[in-house]
N, C-alpha and C positions, 0 to 999 in steps of 0.2 A: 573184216576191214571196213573201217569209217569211211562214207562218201566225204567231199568235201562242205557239201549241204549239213550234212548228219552232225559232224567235227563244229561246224559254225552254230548251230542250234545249242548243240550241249554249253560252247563255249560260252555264248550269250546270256544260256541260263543261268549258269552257273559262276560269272564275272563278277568281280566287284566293282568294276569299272569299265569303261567304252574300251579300253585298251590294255585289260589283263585278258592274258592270251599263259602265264605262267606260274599264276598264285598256287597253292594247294588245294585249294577249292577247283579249279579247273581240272588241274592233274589228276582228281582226284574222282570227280566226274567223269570224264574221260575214257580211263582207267575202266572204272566200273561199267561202261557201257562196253566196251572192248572186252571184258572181262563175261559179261555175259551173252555176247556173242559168241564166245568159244565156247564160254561149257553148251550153247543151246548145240556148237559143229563137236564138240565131244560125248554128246548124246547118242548122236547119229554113228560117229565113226569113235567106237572104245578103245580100238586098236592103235589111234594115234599119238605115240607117244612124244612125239616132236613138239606138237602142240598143247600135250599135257605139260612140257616142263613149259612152256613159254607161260603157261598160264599161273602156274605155281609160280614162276618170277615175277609175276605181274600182278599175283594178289600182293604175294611181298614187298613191293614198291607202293602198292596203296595205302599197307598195313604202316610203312614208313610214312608216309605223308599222313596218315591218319592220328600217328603220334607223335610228329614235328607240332600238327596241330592242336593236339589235344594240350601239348604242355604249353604252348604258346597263346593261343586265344580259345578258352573253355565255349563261349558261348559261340564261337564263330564252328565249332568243332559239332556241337549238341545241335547246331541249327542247320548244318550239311548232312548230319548223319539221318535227321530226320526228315530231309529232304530228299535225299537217295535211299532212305530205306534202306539201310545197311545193316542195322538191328533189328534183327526180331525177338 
């Protein structure tokens, strides 16, 4: 779970502006830090499969904003991905 500190950090980094709070670049960020929060709490506990599927939804929603953006603004896509290190 994101503090509210942690949620304003990401957001900031990740804004294209003082008052995007809902672009893909946010959600998208977001997402990915939330996302490896969990696999770090499904390390710990294998057994939990509640939070396995939550997490399997939640790559799915990134992998969506991933290619809203990809087809829409290429370089805006190549310059987030490289910034969150999303491909290796």
């Amino acid at each position: 779970m994101l503090t509210t500190k942690k949620k304003a950090a990401i957001i900031k980094n990740a804004a294209r502006h003082d008052a995007d709070t809902g672009s893909p670049d946010v959600q998208v960020a977001l997402l990915s830090k939330q996302i490896d929060d969990l696999a770090k709490h499904l390390k710990k506990n294998p057994k939990d499969f509640h939070s396995r599927r939550g997490l399997l939804q939640m790559v799915a929603t990134r992998r969506t904003h991933l290619r809203y953006l990809e087809t829409h603004d290429k370089r805006r896509y190549n310059a987030l991905v490289k910034k969150l290190d999303l491909k290796k």
